[in-house]
N, C-alpha and C positions, 0 to 999 in steps of 0.2 A: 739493862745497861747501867755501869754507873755514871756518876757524876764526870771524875776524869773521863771518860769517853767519850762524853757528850761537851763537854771543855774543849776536847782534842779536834773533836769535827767540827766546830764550831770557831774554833781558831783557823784550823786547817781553810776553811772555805770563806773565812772571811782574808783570810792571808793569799787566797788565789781570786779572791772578786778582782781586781784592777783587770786582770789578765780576760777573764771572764766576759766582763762589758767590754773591753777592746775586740775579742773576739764575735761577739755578739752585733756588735755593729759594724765590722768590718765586714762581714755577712748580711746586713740589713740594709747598711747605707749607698749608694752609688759612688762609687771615686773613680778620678781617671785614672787612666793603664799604670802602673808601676807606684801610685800611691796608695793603695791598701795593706798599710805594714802595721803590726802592731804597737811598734815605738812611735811611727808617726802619729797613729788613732790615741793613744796614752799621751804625746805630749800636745796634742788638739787639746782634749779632755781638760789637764790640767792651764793649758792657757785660757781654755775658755770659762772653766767649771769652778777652778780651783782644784787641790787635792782634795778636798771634797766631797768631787765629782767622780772621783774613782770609786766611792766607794756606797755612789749613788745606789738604793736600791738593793745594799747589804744584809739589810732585815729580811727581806723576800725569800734571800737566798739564800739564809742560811736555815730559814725556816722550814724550808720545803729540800735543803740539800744534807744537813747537818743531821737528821733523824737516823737516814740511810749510811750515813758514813760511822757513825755511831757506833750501828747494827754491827757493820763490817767490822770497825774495831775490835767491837766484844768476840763478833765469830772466829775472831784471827787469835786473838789472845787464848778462848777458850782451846783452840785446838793447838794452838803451841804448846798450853800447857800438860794437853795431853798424852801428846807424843813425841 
């Protein structure tokens, strides 16, 4: 893979972390009925965490997400340019 690729998935998934850990704890956490939204959980985060806190935990995952998305880049390109 090259370099751009690994740039790309590496941007790519840190540009979707906020969304990620909103997700992630909307599924973990307990809230009452009609409060489990992701704009709510995202603007919790930032009143409590700072911007910051979105992005809590960024190095984990691009570490362990970025590799594979990588892969898929290079496989996508190689076979566009094939045919």
């Amino acid at each position: 893979c090259s370099a751009s690729e690994k740039k790309s998935a590496a941007a790519a998934t840190t540009a979707t972390h906020p969304l990620d850990l909103a997700k992630t704890r909307v599924q973990t956490m307990k809230f009452a009925p009609g409060e489990a939204s992701l704009v709510r959980v995202l603007r919790n985060v930032v009143a409590r965490e700072g911007v910051r806190g979105l992005f809590a935990g960024v190095g984990a995952r691009v570490a362990s997400v970025a590799p594979g998305s990588a892969i898929s880049f290079y496989i996508y390109e190689t076979l566009k340019q094939m045919g």
